[in-house]
C-alpha positions as a Markdown table, in Angstrom:
| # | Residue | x | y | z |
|---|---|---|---|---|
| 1 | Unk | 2.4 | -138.9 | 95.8 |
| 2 | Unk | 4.2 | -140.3 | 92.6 |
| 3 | Unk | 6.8 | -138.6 | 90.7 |
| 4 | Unk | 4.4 | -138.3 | 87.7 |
| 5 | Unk | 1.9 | -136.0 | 90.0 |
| 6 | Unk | 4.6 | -134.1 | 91.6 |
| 7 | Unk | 6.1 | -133.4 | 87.7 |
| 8 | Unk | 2.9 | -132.1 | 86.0 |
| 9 | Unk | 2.2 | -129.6 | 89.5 |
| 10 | Unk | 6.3 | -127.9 | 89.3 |
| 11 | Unk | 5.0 | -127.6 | 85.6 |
| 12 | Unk | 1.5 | -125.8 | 86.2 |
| 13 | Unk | 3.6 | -124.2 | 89.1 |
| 14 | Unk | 6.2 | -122.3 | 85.8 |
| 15 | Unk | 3.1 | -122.0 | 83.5 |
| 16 | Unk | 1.1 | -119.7 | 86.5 |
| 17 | Unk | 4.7 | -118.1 | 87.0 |
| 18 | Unk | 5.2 | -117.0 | 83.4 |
| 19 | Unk | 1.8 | -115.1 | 83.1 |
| 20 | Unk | 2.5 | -113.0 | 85.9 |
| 21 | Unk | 5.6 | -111.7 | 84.4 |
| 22 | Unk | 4.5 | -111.0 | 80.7 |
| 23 | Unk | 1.4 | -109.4 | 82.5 |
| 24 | Unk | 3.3 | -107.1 | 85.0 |
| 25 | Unk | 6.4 | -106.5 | 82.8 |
| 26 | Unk | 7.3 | -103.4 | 80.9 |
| 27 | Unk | 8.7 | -105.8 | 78.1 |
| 28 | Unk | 5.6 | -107.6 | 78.1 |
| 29 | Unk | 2.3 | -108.3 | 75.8 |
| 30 | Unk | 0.7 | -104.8 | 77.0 |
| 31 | Unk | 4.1 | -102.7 | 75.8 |
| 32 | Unk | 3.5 | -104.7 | 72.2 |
| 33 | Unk | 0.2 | -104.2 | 72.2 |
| 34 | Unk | 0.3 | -100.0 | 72.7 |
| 35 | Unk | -0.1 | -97.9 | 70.0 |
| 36 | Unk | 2.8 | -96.3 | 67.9 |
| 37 | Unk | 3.3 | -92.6 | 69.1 |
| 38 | Unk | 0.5 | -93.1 | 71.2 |
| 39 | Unk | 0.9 | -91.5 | 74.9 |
| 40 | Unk | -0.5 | -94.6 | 77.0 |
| 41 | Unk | -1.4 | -92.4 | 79.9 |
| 42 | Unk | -2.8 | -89.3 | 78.1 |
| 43 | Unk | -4.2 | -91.6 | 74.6 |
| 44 | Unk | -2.8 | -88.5 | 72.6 |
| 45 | Unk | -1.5 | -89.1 | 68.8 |
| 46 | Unk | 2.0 | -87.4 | 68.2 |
| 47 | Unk | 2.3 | -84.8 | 65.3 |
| 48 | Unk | 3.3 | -86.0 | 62.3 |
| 49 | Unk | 6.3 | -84.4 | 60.3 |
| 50 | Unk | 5.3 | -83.2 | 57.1 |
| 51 | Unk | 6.2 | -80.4 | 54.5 |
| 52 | Unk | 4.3 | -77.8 | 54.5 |
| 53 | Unk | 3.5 | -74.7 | 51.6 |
| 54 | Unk | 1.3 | -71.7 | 51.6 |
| 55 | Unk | -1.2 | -71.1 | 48.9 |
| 56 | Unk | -0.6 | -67.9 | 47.1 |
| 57 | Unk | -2.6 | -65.4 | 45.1 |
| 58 | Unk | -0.8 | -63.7 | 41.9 |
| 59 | Unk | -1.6 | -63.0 | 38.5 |
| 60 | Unk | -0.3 | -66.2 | 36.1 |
| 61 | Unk | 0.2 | -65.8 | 32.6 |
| 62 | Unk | -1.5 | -68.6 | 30.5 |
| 63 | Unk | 1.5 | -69.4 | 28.2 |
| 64 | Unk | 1.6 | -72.1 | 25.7 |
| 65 | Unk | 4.7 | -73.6 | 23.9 |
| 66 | Unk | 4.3 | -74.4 | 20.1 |
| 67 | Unk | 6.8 | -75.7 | 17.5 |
| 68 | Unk | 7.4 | -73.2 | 14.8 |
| 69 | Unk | 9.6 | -73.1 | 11.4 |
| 70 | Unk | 11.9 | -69.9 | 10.6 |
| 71 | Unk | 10.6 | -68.5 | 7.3 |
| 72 | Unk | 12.2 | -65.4 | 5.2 |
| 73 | Unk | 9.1 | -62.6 | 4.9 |
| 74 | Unk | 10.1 | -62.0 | 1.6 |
| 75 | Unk | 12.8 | -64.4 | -1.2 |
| 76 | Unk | 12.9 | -63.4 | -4.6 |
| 77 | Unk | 14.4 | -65.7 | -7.5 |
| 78 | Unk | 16.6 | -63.4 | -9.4 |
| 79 | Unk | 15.9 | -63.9 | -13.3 |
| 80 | Unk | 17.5 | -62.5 | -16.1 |
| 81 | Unk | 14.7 | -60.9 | -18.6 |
| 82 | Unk | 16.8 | -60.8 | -21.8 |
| 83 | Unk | 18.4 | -64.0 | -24.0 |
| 84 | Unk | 22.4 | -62.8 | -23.2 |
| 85 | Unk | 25.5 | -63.7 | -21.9 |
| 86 | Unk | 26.9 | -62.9 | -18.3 |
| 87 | Unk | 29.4 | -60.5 | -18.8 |
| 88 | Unk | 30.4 | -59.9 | -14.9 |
| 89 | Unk | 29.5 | -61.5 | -11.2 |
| 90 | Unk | 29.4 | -58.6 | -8.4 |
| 91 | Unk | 28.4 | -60.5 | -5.6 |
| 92 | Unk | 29.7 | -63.4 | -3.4 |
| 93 | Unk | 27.6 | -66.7 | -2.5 |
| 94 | Unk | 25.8 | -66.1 | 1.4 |
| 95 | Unk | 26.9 | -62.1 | 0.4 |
| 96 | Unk | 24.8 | -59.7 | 2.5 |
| 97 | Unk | 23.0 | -57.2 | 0.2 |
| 98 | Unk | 20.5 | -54.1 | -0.2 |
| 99 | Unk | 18.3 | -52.8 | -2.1 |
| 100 | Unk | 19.3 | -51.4 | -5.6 |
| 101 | Unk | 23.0 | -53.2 | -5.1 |
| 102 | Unk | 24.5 | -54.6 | -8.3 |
| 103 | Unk | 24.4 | -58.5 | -8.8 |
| 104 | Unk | 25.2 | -59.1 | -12.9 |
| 105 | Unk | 25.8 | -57.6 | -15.8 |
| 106 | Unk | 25.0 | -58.6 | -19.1 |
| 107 | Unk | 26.7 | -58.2 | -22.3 |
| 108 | Unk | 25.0 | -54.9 | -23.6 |
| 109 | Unk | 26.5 | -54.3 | -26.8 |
| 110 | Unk | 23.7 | -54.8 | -28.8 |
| 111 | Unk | 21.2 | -53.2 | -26.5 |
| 112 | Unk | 23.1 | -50.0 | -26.5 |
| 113 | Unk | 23.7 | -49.7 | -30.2 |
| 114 | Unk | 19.8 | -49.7 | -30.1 |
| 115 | Unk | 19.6 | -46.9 | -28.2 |
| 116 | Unk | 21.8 | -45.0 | -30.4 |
| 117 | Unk | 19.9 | -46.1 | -33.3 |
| 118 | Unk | 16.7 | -44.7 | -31.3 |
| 119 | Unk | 18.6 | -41.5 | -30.5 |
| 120 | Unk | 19.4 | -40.7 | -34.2 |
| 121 | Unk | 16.5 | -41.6 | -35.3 |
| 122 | Unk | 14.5 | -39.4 | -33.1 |
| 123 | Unk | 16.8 | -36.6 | -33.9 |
| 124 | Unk | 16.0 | -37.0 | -38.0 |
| 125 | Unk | 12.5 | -36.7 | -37.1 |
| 126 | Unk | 12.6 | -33.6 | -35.2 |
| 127 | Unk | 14.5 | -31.9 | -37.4 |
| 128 | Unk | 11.8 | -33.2 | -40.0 |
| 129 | Unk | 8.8 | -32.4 | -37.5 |
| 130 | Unk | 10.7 | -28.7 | -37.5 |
| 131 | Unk | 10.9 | -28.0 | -40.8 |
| 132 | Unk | 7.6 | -29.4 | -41.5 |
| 133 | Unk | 6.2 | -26.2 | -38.7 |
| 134 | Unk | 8.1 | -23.6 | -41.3 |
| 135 | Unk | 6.4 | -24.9 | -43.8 |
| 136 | Unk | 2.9 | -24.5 | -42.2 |
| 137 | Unk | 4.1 | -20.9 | -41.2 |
| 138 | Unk | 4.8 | -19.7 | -44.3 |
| 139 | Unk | 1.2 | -21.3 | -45.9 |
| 140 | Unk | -0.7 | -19.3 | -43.1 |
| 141 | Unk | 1.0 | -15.8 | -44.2 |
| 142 | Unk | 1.0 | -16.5 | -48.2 |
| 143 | Unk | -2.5 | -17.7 | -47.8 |
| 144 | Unk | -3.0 | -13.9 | -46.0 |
| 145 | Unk | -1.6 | -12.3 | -49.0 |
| 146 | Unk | -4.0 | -14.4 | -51.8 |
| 147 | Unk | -0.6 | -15.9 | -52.9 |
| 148 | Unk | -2.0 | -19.7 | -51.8 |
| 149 | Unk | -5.3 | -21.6 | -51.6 |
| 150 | Unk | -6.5 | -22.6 | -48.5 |
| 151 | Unk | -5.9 | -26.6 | -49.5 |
| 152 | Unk | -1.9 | -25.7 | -49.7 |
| 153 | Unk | -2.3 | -24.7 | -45.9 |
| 154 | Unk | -4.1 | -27.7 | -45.1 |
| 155 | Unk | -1.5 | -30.1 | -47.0 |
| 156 | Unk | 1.4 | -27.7 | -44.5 |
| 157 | Unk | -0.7 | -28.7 | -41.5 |
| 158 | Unk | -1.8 | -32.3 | -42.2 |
| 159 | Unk | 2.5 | -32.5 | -42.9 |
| 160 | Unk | 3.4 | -30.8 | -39.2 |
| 161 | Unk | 1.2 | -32.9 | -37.6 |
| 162 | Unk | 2.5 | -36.4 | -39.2 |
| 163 | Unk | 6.3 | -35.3 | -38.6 |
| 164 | Unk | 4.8 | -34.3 | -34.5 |
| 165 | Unk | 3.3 | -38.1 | -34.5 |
| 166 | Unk | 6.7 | -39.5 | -36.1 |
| 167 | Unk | 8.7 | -37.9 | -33.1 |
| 168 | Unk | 6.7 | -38.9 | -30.5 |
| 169 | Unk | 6.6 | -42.9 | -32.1 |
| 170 | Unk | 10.4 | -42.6 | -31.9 |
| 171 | Unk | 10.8 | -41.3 | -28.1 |
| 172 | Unk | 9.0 | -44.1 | -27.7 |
| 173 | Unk | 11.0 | -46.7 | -29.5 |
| 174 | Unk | 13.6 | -44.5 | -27.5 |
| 175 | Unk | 12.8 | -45.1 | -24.1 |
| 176 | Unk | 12.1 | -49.0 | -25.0 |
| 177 | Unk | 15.7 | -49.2 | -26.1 |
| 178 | Unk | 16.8 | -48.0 | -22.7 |
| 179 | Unk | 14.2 | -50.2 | -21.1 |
| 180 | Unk | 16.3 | -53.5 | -22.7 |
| 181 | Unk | 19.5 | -52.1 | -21.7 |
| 182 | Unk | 18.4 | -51.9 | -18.3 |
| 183 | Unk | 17.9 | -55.3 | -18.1 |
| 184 | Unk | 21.5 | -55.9 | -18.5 |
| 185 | Unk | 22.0 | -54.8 | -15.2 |
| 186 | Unk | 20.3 | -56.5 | -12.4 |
| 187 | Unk | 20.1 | -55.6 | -9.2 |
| 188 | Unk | 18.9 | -56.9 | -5.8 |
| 189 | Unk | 15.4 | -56.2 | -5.2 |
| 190 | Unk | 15.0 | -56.3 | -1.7 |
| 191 | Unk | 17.3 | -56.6 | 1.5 |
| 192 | Unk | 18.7 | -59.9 | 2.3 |
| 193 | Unk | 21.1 | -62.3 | 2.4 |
| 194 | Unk | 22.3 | -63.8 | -1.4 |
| 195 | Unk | 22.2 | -67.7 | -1.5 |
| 196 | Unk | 24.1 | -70.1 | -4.1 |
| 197 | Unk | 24.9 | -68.2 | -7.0 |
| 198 | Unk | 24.3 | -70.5 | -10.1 |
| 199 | Unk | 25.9 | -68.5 | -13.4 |
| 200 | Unk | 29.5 | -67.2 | -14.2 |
| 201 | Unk | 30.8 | -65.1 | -16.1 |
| 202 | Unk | 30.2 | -66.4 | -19.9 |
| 203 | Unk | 27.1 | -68.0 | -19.0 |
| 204 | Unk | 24.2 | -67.6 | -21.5 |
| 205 | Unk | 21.1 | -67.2 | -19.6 |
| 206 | Unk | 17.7 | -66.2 | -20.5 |
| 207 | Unk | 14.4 | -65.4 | -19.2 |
| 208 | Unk | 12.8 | -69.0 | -18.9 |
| 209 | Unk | 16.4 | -70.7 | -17.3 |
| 210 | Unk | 16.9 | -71.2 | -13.6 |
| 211 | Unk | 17.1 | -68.4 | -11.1 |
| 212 | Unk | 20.7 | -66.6 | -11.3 |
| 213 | Unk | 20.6 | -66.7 | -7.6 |
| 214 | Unk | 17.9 | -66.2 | -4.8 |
| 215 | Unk | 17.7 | -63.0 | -2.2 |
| 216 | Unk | 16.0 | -63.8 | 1.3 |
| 217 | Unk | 15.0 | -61.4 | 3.8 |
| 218 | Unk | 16.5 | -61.9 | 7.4 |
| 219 | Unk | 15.5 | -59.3 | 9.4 |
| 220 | Unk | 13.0 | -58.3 | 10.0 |
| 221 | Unk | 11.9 | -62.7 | 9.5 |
| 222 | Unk | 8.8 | -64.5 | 10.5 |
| 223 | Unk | 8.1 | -67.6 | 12.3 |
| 224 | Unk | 5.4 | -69.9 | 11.1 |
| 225 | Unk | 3.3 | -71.8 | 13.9 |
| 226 | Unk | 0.5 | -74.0 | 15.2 |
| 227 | Unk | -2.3 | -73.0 | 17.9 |
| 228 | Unk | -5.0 | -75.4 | 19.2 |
| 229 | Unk | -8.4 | -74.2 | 18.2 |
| 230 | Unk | -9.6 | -74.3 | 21.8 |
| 231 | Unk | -7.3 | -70.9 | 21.9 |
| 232 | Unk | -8.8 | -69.2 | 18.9 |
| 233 | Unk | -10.7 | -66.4 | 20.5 |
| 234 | Unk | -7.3 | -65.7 | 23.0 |
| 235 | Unk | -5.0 | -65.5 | 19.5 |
| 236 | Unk | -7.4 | -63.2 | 18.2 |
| 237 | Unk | -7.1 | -61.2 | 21.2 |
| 238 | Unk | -3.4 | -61.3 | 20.9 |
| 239 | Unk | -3.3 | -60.3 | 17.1 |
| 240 | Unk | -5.1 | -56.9 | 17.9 |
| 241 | Unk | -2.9 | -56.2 | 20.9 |
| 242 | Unk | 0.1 | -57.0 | 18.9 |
| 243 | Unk | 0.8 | -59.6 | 21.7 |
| 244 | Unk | 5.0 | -60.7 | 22.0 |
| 245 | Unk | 5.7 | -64.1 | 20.9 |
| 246 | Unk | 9.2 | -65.3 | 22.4 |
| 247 | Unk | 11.3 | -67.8 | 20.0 |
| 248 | Unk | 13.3 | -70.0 | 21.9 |
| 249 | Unk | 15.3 | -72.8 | 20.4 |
| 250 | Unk | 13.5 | -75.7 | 19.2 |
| 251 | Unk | 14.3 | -78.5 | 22.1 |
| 252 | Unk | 13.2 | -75.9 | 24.9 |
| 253 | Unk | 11.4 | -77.7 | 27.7 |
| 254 | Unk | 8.0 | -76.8 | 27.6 |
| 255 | Unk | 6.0 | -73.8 | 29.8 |
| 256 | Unk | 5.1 | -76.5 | 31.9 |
| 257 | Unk | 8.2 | -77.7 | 32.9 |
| 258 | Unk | 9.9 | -77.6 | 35.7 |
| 259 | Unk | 11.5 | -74.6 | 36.6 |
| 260 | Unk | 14.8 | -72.9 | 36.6 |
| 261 | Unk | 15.4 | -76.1 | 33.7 |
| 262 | Unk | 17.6 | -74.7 | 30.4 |
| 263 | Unk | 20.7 | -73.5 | 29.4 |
| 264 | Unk | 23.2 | -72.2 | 31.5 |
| 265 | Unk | 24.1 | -68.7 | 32.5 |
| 266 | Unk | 26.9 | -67.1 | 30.8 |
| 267 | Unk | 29.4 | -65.0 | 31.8 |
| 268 | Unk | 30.6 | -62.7 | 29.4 |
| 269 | Unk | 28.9 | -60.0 | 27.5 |
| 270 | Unk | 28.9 | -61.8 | 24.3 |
| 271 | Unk | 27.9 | -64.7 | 26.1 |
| 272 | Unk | 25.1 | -63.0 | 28.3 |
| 273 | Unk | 24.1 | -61.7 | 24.8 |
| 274 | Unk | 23.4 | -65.3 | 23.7 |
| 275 | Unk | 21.1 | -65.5 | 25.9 |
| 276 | Unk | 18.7 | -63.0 | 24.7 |
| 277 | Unk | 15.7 | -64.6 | 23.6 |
| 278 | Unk | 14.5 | -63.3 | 20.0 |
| 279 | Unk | 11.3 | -61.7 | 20.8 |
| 280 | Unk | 8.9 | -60.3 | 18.1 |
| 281 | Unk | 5.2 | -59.6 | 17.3 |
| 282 | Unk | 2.1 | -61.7 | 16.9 |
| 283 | Unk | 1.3 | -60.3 | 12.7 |
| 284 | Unk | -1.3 | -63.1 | 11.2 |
| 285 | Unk | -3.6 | -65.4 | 12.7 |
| 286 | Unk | -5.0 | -67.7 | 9.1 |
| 287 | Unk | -8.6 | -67.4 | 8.4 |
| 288 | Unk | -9.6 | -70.7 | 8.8 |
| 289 | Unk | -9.1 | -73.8 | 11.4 |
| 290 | Unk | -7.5 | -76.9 | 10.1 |
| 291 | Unk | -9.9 | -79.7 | 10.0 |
| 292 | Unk | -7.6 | -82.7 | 10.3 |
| 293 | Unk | -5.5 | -81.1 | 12.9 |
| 294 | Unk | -7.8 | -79.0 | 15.0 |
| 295 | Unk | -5.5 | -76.2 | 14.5 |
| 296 | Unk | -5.2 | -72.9 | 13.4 |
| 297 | Unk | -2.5 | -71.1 | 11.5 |
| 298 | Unk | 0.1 | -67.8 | 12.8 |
| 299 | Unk | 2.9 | -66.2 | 12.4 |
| 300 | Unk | 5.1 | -64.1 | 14.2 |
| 301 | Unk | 7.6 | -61.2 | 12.6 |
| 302 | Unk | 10.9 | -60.8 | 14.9 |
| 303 | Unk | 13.6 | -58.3 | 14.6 |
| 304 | Unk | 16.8 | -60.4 | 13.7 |
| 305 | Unk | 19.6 | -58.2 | 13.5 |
| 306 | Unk | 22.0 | -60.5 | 15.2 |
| 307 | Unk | 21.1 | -63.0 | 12.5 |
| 308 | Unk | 20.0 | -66.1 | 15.3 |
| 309 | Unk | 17.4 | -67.0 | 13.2 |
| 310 | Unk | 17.7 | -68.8 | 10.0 |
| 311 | Unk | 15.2 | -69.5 | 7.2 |
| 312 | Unk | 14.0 | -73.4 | 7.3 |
| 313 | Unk | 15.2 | -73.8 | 11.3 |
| 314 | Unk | 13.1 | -75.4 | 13.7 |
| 315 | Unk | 11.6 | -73.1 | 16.6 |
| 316 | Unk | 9.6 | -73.2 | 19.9 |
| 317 | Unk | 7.3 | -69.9 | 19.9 |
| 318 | Unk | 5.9 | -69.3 | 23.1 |
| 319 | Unk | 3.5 | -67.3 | 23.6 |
| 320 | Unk | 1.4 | -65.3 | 26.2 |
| 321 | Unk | -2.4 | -65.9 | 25.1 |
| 322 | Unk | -4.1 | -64.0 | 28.5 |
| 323 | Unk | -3.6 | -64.3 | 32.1 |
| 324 | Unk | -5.5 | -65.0 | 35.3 |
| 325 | Unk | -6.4 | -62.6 | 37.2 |
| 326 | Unk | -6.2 | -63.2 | 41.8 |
| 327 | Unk | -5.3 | -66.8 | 40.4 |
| 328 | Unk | -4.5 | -69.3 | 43.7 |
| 329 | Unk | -1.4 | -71.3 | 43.5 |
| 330 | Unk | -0.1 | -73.9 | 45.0 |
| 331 | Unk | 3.1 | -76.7 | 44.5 |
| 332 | Unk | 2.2 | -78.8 | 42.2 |
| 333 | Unk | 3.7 | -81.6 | 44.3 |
| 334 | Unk | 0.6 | -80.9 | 46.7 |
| 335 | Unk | -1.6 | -82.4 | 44.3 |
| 336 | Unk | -3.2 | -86.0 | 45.0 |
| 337 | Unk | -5.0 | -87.5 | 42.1 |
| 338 | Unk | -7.4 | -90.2 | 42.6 |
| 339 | Unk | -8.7 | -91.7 | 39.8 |
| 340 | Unk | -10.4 | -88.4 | 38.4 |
| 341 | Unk | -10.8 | -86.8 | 41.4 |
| 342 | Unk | -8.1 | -84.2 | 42.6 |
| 343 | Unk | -7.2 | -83.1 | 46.0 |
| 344 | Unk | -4.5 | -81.4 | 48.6 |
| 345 | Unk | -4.7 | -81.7 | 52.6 |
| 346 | Unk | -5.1 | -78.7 | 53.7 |
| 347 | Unk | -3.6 | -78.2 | 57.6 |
| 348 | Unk | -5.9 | -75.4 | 59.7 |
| 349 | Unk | -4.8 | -73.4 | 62.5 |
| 350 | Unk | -4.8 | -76.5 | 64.9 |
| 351 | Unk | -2.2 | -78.0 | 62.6 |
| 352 | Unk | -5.0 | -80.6 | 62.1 |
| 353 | Unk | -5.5 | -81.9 | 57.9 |
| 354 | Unk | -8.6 | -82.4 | 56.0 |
| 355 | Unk | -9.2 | -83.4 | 52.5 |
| 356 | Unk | -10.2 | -80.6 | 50.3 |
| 357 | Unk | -11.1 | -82.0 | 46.9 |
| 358 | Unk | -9.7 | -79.0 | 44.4 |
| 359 | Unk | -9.5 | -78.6 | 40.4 |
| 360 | Unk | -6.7 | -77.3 | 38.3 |
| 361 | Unk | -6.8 | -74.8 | 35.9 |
| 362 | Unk | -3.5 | -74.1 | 34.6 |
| 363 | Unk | -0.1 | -75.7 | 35.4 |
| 364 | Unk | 3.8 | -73.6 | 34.7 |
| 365 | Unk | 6.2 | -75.0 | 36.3 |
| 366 | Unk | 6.4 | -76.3 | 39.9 |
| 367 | Unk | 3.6 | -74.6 | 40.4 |
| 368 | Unk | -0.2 | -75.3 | 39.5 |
| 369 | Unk | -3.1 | -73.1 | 39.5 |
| 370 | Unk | -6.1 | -74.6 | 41.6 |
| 371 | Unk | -9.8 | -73.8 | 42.6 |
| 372 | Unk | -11.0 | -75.2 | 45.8 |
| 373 | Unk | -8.1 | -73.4 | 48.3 |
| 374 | Unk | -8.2 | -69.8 | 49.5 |
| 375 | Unk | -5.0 | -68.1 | 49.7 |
| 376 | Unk | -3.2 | -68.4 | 53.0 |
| 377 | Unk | -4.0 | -71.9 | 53.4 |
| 378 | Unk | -1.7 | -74.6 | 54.1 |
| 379 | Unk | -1.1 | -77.3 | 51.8 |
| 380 | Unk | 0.6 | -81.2 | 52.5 |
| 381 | Unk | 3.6 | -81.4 | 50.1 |
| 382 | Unk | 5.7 | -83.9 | 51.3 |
| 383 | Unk | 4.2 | -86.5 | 53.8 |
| 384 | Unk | 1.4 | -86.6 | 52.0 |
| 385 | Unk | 1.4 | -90.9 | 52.3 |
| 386 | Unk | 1.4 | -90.8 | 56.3 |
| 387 | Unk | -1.8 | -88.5 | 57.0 |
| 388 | Unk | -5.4 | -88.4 | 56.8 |
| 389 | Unk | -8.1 | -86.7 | 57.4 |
| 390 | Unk | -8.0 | -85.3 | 61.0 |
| 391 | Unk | -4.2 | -86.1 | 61.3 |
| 392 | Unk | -2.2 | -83.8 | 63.8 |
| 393 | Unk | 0.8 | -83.0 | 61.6 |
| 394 | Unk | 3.5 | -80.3 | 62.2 |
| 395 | Unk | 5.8 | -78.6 | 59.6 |
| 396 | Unk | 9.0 | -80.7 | 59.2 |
| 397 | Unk | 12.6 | -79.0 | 59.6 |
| 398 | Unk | 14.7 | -78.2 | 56.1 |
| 399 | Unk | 17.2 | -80.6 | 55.3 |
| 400 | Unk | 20.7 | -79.4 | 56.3 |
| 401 | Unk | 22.6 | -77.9 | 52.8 |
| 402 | Unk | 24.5 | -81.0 | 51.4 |
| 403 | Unk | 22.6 | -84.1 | 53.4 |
| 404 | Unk | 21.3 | -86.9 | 51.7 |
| 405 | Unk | 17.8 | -87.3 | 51.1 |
């Protein structure tokens, strides 16, 4: 035998060697070929860890979040009705004010001598209108005696009854005297705040000039907003039943949001006091739909006492438009969307999954509102990626407080 025989045998010898040890050995090509969290003996699948939530039934409130403009209910430009000159200024610029409060005065001079003049004048006639009744007295009891014709009575009464005309003309021209020296006061019209006031004292104003200054009602004020037509019949609904419109401030996160997001707690009473949303009443829904928007007109009236609204600021008004009734809710993390089909696992008794294809009707917050899961069911929130249908899965422990995710 040559040394080339004997070299190719100790070779076939190691070859024969080697499968016999990757065969037999744990390490081996059957350990890489088993399944991962496969049993090899039993062929069973372990559980897989996922997160798991139960589908509730409540009663959600179909809320929708619309931006809104602060307007003033009522603002009145203050005008003065006569030609004259500002005699005196008896308010302050941003001054609050009521009803019937003094804001000007006018130079009145003229418009008081007019009165007097109206006043005398009314006087002369009365006395006139008087003496003019004698007269028709005394005609009645000479004509009883034959001393006067019957036309001398007639002249007495036709007299009585011009002087009685005379003095009612000049109660007249009276009380229009006293009408133009009203208007040398002015006063505010309505309750409100006072804006810039443009005259001083010395200023000659009259009736066709600019405003004097302009009076804006605060509270109560309204809130001006937008509704998608699709929600017509539900604002209708709300308008009858005075429904509550919330104003929140005008970068709000939306209903749908997620939730517990916004502005801090405070601590104080002041603070806490903050916090209070303005909340007021649904009071005009516009009678017609806005074409190029697809959108219909409304506005809310809110109690503003504490003055946090302003005319001309920008608002969010949420409001309630109805609410479903034994509505089923689940995270809305649970959701899987594929292309436009929607579904959730759903884990049975067994802890076993199945696809359950669902739809959503209404989403607020975390939470969504779905049809296609029966409350009490279990549905995949976190996981979701390593199961499918038929998976054994089991309900993963909470995270420790403070470990990393």
């Amino acid at each position: 035998m040559n040394k080339t025989h004997l070299g190719w045998t100790a070779v076939a010898i190691a070859g024969l060697g080697a499968v016999y040890f990757l065969g037999h050995h744990p390490g081996g090509a059957d350990a890489e070929a088993a399944v991962p969290g496969a049993n090899a003996a039993s062929g069973t699948t372990a559980a897989l860890a996922v997160g798991l939530a139960t589908a509730k039934v409540l009663d959600v409130p179909v809320v929708v979040d619309e931006p809104g403009s602060v307007v003033s209910l009522n603002t009145v430009d203050v005008h003065a009705q006569v030609a004259s000159t500002i005699r005196s200024v008896e308010i302050k610029e941003g001054q609050f004010v009521r009803k019937g409060d003094l804001l000007f005065t006018f130079d009145d001079r003229p418009d008081r001598a007019n009165v007097e003049k109206a006043r005398a004048q009314l006087a002369r006639d009365k006395a006139t209108a008087a003496d003019a009744e004698r007269q028709w007295k005394r005609a009645q009891d000479l004509l009883a005696q034959n001393f006067v014709a019957q036309s001398a009575v007639d002249t007495a009464r036709a007299n009585l009854d011009a002087q009685v005309a005379a003095v009612d003309a000049d109660a007249a021209a009276l009380r229009a005297a006293e009408v133009a020296l009203s208007y040398d006061t002015l006063r505010s019209p309505l309750t409100g705040r006072a804006g810039a006031v443009n005259v001083y004292p010395g200023t000659l104003v009259s009736p066709s000039g600019a405003p004097l200054v302009t009076i804006s009602q605060i509270d109560p004020i309204g809130v001006n907003f937008a509704v998608p037509e699709t929600q017509f019949a539900s604002l209708l609904k709300g308008l009858s039943a005075g429904e509550k419109v919330t104003i929140l401030p005008s970068d709000t996160q939306p209903a749908g949001s997620v939730a517990g997001a916004g502005p801090k707690p405070r601590t104080t009473p002041e603070d806490r006091a903050i916090d209070r949303l303005p909340e007021g009443r649904l009071s005009f829904v516009d009678n017609a739909i806005d074409t190029t928007t697809g959108t219909i007109r409304a506005k809310a009236e809110v109690p503003n006492a504490r003055s946090t609204l302003w005319p001309g600021q920008y608002v969010t008004a949420r409001l309630r438009l109805h609410t479903l009734a034994n509505a089923v809710v689940i995270p809305q993390v649970a959701v899987i969307q594929r292309g436009d089909l929607r579904g959730v696992y759903v884990a049975d008794a067994a802890d076993t999954v199945a696809w359950r294809p669902v739809t959503t009707r209404y989403g607020y917050g975390e939470l969504v509102v779905v049809e296609g899961v029966k409350g009490g069911e279990r549905v995949v929130t976190e996981g979701k990626q390593n199961v499918k249908p038929g998976s054994l899965v089991r309900e993963a422990a909470a995270p420790a407080l403070g470990a990393s995710r």
